[in-house]
N, CA, C and O atoms as CSV, one atom per row, in Angstrom:
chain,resi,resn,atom,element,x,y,z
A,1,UNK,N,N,134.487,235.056,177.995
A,1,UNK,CA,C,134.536,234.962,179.432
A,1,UNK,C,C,134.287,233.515,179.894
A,1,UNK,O,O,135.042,232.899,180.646
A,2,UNK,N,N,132.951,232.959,179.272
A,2,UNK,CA,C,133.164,231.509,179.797
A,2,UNK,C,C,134.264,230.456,179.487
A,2,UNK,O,O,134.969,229.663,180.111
A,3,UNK,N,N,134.019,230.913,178.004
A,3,UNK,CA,C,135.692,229.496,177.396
A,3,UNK,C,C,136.695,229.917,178.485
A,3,UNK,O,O,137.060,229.007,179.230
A,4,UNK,N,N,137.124,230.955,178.669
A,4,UNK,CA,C,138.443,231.314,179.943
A,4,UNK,C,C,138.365,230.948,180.847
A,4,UNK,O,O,139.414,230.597,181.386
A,5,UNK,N,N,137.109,230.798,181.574
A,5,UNK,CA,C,136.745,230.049,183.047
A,5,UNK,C,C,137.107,228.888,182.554
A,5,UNK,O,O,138.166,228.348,182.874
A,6,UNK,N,N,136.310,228.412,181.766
A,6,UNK,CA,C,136.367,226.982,181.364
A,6,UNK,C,C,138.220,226.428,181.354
A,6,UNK,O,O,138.622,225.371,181.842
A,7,UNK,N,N,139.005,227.385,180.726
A,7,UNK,CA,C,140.326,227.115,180.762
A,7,UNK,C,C,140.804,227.032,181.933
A,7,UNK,O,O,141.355,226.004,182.327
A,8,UNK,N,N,140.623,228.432,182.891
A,8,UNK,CA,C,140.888,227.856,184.004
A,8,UNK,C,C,140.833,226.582,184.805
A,8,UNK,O,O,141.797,226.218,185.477
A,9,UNK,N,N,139.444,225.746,184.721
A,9,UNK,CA,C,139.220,225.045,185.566
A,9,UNK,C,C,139.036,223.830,184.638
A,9,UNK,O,O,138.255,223.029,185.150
A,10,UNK,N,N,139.508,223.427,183.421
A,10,UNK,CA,C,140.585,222.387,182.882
A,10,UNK,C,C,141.616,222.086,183.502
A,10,UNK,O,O,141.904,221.136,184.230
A,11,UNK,N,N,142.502,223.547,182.934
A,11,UNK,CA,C,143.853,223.382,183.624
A,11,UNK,C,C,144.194,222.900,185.044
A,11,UNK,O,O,145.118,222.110,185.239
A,12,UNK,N,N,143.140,223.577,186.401
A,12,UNK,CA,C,143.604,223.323,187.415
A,12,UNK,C,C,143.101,221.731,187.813
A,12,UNK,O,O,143.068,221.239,188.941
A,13,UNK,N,N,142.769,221.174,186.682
A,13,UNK,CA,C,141.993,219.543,187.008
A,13,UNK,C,C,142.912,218.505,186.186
A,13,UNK,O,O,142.710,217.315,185.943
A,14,UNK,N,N,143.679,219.105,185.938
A,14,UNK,CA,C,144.706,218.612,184.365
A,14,UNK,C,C,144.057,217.265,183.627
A,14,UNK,O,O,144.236,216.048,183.652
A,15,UNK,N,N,142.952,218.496,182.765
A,15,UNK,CA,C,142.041,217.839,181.976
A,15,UNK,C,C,141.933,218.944,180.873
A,15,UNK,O,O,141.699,220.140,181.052
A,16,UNK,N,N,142.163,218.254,179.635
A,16,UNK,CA,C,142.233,218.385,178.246
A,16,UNK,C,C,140.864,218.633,177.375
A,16,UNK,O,O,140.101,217.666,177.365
A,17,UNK,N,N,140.571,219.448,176.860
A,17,UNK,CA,C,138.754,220.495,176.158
A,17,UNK,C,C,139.471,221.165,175.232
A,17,UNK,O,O,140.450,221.911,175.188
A,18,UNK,N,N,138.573,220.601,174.401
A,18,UNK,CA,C,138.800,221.238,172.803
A,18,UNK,C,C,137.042,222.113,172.870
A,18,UNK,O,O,135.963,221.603,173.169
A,19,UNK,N,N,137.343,223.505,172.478
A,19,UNK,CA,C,136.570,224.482,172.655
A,19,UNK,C,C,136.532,225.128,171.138
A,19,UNK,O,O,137.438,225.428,170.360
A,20,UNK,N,N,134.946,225.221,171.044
A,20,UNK,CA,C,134.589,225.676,169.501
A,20,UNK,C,C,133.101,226.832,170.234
A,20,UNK,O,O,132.246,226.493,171.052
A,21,UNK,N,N,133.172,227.372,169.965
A,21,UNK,CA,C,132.381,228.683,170.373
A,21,UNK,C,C,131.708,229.317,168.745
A,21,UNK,O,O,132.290,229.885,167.821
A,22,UNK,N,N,130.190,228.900,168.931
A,22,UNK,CA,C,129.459,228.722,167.648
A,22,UNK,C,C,128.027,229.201,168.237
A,22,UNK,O,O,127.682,228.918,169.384
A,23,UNK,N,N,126.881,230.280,166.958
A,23,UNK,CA,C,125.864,230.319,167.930
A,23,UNK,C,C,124.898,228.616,167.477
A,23,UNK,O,O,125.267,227.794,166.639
A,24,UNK,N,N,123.941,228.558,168.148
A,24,UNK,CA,C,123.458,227.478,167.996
A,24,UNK,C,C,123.115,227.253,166.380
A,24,UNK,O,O,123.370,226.161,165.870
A,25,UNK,N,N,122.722,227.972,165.857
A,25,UNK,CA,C,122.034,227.798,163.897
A,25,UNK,C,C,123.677,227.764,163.498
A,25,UNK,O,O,123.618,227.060,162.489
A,26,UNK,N,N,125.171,228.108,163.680
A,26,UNK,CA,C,126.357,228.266,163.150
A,26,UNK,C,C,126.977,226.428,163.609
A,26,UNK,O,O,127.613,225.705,162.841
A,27,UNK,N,N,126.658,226.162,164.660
A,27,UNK,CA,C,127.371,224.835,164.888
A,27,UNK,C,C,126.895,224.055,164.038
A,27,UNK,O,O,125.767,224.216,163.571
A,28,UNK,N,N,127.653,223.124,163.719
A,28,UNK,CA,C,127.629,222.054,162.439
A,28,UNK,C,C,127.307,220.277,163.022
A,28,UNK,O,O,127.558,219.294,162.326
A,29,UNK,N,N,126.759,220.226,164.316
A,29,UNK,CA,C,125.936,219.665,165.014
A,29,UNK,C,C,126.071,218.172,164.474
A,29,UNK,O,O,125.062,217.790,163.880
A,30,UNK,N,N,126.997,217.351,164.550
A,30,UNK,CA,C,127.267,216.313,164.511
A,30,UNK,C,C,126.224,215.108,164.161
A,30,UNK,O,O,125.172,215.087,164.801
A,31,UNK,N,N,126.436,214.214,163.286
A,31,UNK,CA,C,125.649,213.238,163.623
A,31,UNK,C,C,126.069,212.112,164.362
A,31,UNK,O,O,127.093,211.560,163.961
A,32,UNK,N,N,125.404,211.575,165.524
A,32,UNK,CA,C,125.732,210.020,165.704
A,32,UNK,C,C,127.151,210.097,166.058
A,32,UNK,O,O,127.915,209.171,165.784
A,33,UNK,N,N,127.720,211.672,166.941
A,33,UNK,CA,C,129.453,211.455,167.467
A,33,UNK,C,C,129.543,211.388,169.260
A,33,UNK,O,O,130.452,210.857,169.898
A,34,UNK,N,N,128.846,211.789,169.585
A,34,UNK,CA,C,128.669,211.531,170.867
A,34,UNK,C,C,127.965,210.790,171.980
A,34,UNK,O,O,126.735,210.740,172.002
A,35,UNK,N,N,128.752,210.184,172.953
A,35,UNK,CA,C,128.224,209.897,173.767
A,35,UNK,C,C,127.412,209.974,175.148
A,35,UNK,O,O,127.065,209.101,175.943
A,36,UNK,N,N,127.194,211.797,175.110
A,36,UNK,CA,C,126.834,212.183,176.726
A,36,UNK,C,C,126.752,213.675,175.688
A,36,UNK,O,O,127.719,214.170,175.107
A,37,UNK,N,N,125.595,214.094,175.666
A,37,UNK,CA,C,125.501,215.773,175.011
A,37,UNK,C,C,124.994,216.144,176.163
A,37,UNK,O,O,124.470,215.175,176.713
A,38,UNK,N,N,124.881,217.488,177.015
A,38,UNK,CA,C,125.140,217.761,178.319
A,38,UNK,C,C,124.163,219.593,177.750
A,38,UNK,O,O,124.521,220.233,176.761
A,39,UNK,N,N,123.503,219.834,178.275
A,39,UNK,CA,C,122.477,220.901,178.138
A,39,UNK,C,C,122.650,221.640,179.778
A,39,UNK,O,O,122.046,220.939,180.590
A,40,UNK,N,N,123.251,222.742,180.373
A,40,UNK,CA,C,122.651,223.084,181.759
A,40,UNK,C,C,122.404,224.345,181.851
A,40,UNK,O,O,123.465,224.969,181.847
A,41,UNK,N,N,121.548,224.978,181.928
A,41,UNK,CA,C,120.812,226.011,181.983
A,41,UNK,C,C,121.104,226.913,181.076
A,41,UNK,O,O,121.630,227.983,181.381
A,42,UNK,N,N,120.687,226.469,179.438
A,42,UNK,CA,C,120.712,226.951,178.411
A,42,UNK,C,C,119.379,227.552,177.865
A,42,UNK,O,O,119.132,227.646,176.663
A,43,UNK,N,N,118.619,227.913,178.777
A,43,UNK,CA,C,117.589,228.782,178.854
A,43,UNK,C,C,117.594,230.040,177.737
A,43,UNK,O,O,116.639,230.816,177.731
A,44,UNK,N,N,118.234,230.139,177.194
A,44,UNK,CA,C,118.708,231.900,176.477
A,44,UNK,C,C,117.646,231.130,175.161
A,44,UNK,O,O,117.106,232.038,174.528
A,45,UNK,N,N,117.380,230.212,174.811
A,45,UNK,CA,C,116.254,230.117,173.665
A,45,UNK,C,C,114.829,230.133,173.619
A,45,UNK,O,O,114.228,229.306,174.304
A,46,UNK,N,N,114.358,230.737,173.097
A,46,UNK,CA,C,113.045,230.918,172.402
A,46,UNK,C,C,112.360,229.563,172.441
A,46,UNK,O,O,112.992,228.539,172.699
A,47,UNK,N,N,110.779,229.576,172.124
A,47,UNK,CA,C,110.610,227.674,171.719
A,47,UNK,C,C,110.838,227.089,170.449
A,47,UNK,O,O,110.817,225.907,170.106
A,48,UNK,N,N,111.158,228.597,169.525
A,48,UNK,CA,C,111.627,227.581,168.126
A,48,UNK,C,C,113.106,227.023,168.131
A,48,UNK,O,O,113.469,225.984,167.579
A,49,UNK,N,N,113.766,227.756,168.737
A,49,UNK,CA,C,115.765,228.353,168.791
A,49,UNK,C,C,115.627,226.697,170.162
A,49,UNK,O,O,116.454,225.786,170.207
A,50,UNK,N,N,114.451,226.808,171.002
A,50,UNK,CA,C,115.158,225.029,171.619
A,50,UNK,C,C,114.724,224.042,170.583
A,50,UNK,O,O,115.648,223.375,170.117
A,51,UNK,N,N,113.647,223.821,170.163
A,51,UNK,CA,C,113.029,222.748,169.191
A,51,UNK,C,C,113.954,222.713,168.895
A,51,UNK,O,O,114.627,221.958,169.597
A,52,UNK,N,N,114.714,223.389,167.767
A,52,UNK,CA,C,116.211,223.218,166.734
A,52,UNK,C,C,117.158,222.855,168.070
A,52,UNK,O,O,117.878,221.865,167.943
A,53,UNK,N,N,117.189,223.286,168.824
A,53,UNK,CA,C,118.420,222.627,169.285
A,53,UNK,C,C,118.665,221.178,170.215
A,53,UNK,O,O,119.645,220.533,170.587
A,54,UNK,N,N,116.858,221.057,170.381
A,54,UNK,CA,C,116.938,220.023,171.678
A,54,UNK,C,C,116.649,218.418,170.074
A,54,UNK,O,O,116.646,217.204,170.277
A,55,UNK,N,N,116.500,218.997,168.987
A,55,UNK,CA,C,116.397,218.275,167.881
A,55,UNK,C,C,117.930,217.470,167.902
A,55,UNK,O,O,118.365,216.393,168.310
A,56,UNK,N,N,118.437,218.635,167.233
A,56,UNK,CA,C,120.151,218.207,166.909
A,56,UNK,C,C,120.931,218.115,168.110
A,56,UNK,O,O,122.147,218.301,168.127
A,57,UNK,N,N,120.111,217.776,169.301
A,57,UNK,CA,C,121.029,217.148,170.327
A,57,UNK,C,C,121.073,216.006,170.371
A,57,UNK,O,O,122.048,215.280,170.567
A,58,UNK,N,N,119.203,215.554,170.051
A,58,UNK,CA,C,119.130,213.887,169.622
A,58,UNK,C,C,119.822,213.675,168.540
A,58,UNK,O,O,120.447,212.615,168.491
A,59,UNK,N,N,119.864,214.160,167.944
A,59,UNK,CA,C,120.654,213.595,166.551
A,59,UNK,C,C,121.958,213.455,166.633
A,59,UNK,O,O,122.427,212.751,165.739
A,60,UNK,N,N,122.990,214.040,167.683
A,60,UNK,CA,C,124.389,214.032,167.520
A,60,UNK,C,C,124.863,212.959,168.602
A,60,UNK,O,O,126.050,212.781,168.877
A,61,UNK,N,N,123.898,212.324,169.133
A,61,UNK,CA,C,124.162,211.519,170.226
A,61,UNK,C,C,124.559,210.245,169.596
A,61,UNK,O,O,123.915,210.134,168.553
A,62,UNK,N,N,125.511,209.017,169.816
A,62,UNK,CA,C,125.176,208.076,169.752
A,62,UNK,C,C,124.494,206.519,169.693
A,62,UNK,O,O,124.663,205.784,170.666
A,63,UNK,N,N,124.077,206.260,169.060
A,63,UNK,CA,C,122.685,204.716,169.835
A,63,UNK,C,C,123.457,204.341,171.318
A,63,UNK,O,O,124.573,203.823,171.354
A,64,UNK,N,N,122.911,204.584,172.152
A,64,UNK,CA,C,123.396,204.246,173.759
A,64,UNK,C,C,123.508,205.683,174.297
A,64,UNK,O,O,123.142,206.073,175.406
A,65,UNK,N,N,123.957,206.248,173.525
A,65,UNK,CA,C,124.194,207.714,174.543
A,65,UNK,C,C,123.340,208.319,175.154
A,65,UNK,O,O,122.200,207.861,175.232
A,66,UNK,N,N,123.712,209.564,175.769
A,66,UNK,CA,C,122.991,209.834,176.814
A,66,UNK,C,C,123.025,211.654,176.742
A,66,UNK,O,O,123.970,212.405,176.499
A,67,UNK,N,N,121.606,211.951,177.058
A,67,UNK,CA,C,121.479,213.394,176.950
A,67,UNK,C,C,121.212,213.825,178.828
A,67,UNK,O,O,120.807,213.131,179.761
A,68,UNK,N,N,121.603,215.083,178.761
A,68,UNK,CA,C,121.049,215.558,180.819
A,68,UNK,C,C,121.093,216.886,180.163
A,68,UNK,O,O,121.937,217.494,179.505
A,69,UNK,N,N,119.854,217.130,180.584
A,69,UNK,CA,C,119.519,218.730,180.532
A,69,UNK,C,C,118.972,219.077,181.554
A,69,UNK,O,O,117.922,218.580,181.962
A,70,UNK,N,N,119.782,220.238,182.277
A,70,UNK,CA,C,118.725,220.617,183.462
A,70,UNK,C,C,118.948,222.218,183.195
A,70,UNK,O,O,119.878,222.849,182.693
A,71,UNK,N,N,117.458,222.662,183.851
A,71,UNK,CA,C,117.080,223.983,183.708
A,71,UNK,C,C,115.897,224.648,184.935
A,71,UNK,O,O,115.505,224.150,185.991
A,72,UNK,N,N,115.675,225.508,184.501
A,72,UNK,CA,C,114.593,226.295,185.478
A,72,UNK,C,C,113.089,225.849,184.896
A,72,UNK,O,O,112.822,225.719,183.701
A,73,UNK,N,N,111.949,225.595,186.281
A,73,UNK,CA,C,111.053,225.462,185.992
A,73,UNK,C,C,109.937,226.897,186.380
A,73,UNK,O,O,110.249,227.860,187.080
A,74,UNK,N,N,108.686,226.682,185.735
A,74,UNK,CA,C,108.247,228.022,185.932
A,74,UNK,C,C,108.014,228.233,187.547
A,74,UNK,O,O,107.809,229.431,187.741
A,75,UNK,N,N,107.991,227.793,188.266
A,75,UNK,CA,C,108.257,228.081,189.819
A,75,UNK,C,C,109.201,228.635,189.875
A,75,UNK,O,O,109.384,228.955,191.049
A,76,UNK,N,N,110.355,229.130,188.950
A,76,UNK,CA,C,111.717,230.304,189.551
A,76,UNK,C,C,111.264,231.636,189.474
A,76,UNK,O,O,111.838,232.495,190.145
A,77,UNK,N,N,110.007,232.018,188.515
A,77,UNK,CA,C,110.051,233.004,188.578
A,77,UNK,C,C,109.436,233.825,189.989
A,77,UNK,O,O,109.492,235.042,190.168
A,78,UNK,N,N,108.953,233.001,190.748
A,78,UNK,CA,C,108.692,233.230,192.074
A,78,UNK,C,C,110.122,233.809,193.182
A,78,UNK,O,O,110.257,234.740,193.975
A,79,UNK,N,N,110.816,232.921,192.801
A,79,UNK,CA,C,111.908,233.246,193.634
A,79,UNK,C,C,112.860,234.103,193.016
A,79,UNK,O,O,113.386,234.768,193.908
A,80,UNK,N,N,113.286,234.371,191.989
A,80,UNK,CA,C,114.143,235.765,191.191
A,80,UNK,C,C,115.414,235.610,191.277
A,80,UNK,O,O,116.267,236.469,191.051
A,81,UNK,N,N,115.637,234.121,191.723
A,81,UNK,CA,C,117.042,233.785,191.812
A,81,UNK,C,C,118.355,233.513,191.356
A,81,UNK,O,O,119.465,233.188,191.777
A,82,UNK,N,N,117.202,234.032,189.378
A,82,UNK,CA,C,118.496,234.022,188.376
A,82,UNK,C,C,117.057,232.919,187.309
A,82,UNK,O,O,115.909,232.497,187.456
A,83,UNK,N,N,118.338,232.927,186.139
A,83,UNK,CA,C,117.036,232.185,185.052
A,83,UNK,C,C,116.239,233.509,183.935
A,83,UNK,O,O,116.172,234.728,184.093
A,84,UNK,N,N,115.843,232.820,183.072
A,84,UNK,CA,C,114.832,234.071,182.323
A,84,UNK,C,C,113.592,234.373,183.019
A,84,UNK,O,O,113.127,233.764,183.983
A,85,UNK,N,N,113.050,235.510,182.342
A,85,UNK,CA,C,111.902,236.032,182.972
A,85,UNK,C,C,110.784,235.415,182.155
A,85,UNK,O,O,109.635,235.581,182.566
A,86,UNK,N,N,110.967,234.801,181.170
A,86,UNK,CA,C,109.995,235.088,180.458
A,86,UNK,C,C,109.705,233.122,180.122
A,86,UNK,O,O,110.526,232.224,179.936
A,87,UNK,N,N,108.058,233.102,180.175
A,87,UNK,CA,C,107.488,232.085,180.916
A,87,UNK,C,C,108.135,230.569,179.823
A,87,UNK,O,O,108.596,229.466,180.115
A,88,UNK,N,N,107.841,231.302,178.485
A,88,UNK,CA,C,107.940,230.233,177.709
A,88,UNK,C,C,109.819,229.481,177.448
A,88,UNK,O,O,110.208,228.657,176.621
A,89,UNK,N,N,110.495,230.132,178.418
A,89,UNK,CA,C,112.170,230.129,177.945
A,89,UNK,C,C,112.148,228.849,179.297
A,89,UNK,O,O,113.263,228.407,179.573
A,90,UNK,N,N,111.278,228.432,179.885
A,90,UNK,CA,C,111.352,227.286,181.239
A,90,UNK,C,C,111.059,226.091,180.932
A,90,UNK,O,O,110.227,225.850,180.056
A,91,UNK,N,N,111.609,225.276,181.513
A,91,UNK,CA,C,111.254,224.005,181.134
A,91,UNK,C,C,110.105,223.543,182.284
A,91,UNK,O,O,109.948,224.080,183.380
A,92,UNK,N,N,109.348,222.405,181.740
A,92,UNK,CA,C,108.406,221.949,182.715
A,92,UNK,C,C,108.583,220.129,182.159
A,92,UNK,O,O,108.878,219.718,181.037
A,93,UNK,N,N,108.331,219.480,183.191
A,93,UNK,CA,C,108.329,217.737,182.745
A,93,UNK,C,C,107.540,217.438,181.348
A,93,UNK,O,O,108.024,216.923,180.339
A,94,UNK,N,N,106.012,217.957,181.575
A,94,UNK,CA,C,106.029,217.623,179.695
A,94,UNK,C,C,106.794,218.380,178.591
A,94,UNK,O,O,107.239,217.735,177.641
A,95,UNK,N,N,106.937,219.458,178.651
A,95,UNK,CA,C,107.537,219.896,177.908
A,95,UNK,C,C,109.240,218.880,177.422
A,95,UNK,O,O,109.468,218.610,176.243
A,96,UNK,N,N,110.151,218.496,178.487
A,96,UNK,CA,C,110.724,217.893,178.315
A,96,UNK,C,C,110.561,216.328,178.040
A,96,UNK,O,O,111.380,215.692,177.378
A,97,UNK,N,N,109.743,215.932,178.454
A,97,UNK,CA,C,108.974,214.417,177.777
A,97,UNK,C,C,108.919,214.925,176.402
A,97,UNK,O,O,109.994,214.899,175.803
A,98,UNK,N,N,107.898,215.381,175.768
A,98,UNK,CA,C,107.343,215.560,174.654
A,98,UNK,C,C,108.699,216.057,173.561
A,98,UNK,O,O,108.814,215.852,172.352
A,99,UNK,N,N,109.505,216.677,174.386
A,99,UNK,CA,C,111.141,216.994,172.846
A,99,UNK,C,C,112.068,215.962,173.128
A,99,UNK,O,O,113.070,215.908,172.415
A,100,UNK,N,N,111.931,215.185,173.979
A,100,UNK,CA,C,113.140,214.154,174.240
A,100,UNK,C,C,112.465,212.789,174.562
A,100,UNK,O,O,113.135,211.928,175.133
A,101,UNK,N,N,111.068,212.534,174.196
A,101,UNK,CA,C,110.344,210.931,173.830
A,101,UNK,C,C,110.843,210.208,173.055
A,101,UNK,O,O,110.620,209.000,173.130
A,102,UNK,N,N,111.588,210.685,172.176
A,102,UNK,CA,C,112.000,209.665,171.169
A,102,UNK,C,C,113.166,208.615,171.991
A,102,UNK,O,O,113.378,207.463,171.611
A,103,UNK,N,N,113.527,208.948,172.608
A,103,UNK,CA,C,114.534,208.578,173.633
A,103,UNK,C,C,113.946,207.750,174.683
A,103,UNK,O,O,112.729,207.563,174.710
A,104,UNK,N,N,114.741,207.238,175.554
A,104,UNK,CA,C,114.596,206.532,176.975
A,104,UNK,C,C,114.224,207.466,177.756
A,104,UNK,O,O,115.003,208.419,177.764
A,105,UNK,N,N,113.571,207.535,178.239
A,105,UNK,CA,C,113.703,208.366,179.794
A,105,UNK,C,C,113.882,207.733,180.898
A,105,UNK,O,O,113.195,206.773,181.247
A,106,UNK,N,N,115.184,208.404,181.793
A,106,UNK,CA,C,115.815,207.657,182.592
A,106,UNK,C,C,115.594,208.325,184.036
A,106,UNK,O,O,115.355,207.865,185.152
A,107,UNK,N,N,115.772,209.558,183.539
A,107,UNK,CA,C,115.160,210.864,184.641
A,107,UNK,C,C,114.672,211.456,184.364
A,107,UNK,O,O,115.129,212.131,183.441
A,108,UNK,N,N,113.736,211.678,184.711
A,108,UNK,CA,C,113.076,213.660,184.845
A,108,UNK,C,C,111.999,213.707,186.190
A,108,UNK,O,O,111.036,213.025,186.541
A,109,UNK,N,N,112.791,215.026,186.793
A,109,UNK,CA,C,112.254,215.090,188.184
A,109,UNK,C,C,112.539,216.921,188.970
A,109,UNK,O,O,113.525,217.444,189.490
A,110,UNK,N,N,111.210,217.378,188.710
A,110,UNK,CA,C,111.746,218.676,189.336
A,110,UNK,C,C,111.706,219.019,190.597
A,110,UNK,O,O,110.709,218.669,191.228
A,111,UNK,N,N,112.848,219.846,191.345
A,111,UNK,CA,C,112.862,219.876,192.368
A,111,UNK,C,C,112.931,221.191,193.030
A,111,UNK,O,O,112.852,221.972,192.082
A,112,UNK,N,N,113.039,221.929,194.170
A,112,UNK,CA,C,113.563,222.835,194.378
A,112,UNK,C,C,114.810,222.611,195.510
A,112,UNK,O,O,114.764,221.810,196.443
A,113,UNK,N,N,116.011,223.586,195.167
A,113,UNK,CA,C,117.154,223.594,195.855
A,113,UNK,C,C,117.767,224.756,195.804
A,113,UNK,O,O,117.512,225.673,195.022
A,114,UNK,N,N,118.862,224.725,196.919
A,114,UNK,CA,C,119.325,226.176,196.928
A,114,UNK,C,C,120.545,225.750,195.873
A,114,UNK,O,O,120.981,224.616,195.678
A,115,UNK,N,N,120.930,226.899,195.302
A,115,UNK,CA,C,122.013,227.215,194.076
A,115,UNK,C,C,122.874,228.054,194.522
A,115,UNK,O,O,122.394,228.982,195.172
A,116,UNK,N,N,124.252,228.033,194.356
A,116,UNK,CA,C,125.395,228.708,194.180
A,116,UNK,C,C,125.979,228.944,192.830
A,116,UNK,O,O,127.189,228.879,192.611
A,117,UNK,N,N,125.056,229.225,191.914
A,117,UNK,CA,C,126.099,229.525,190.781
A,117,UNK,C,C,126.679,230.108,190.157
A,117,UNK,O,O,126.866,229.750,188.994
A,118,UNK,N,N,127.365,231.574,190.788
A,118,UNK,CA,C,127.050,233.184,190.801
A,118,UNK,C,C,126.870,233.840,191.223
A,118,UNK,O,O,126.498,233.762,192.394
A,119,UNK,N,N,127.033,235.249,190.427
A,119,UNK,CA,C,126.218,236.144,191.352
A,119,UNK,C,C,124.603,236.270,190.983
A,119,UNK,O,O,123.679,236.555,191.745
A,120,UNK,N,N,124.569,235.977,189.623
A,120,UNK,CA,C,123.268,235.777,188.566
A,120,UNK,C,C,122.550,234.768,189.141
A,120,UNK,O,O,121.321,234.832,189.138
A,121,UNK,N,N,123.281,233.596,189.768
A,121,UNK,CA,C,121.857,232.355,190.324
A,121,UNK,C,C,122.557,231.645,191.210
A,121,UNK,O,O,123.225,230.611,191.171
A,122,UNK,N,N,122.167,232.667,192.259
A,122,UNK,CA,C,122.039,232.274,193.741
A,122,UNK,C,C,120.781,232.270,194.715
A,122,UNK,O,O,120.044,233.230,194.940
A,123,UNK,N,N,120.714,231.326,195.105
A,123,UNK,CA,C,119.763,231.639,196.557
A,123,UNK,C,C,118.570,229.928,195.788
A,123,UNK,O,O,118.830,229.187,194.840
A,124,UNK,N,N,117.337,229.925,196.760
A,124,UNK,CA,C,116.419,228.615,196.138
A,124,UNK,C,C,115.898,228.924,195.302
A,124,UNK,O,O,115.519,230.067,195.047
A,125,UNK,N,N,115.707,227.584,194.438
A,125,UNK,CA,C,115.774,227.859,193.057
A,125,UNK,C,C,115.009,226.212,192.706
A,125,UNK,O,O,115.169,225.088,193.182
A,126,UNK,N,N,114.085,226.825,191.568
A,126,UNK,CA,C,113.183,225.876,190.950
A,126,UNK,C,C,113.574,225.342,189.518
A,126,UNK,O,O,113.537,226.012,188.487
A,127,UNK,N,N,114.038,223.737,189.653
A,127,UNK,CA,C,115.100,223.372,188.878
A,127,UNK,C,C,114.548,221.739,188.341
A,127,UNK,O,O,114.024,220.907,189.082
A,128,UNK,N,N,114.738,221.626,187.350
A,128,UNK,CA,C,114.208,220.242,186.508
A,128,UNK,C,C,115.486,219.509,186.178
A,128,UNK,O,O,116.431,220.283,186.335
A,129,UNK,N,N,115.876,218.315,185.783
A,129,UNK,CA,C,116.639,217.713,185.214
A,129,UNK,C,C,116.055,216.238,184.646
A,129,UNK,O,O,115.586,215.278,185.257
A,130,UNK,N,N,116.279,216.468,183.252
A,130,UNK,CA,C,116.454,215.049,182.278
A,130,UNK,C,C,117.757,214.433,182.429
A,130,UNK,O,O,118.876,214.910,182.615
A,131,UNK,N,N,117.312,213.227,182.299
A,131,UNK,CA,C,118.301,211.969,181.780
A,131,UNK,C,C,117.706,211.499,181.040
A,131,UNK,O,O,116.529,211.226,181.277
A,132,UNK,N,N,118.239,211.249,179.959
A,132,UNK,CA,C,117.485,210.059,178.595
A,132,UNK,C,C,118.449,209.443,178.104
A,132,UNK,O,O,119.544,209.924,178.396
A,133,UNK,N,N,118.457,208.188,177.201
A,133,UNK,CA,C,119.551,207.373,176.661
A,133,UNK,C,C,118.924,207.410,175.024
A,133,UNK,O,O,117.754,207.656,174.731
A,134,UNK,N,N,119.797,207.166,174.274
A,134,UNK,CA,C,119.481,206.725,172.988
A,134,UNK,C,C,119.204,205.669,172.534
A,134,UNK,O,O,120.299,205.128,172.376
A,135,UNK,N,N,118.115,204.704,172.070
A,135,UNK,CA,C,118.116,203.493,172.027
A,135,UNK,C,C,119.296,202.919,171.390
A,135,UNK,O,O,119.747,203.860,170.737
A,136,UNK,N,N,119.975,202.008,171.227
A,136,UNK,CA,C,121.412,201.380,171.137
A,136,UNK,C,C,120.631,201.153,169.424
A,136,UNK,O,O,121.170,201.673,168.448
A,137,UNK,N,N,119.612,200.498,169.313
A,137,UNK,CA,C,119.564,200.433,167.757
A,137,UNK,C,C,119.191,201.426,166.899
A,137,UNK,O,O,118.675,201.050,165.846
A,138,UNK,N,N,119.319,202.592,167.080
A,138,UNK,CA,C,119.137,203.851,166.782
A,138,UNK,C,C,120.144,203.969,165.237
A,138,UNK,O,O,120.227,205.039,164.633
């Protein structure tokens, strides 16, 4: 269902996505190929299932590149506006300092805003976002 959205709204931008649909332990997680690895409300992990993944995100990035992860902070579960229920699947600023220090930090700043993203996460909504870079001599 998502890769198909996703096709859709390639196509209607006439923009070109090569799509590999893998669970996170099955992807073969690149080293050192990218420049911008992009995380947005990938909440569906556990804290071991992110460790592993917020790991091999640093790792597939390029020296210069750049990671943005944004997600729900534990203030959503107040509002029910979509997101997990469950406390430890949220991000909070240390938590994201402390798995993405090795890095620059360029942003991290939580906010609250209203969301349209669905029918699953709509309405105000308690929301974090990183920016970090890779040091270039990495």
């Amino acid at each position: 269902m998502a890769v198909e959205k996703a096709r859709r709204l390639a196509q209607s931008r006439s923009v070109e996505v090569r799509y590999e649909v893998a669970s996170v332990y099955e992807w073969r997680w690149p080293e050192s190929e990218f420049d911008l690895v992009v995380a947005i409300f990938v909440q569906f992990a556990d804290p071991a299932m992110r460790r592993f993944m917020f790991e091999r995100m640093i790792g597939a990035l390029k020296p210069g590149g750049r990671v943005l992860v944004e997600g729900y902070t534990p203030a959503q579960l107040k509002y029910a506006t979509g997101g997990p229920k469950e406390v430890d699947q949220l991000y909070t600023e240390d938590l994201l300092r402390e798995a993405f220090g090795a890095l620059e930090i360029l942003e991290l700043r939580a906010y609250e805003a209203e969301l349209s993203e669905g029918t699953r996460h709509t309405g105000m909504s308690a929301v974090i976002d990183l920016v970090a870079r890779k040091n270039i001599k990495a």
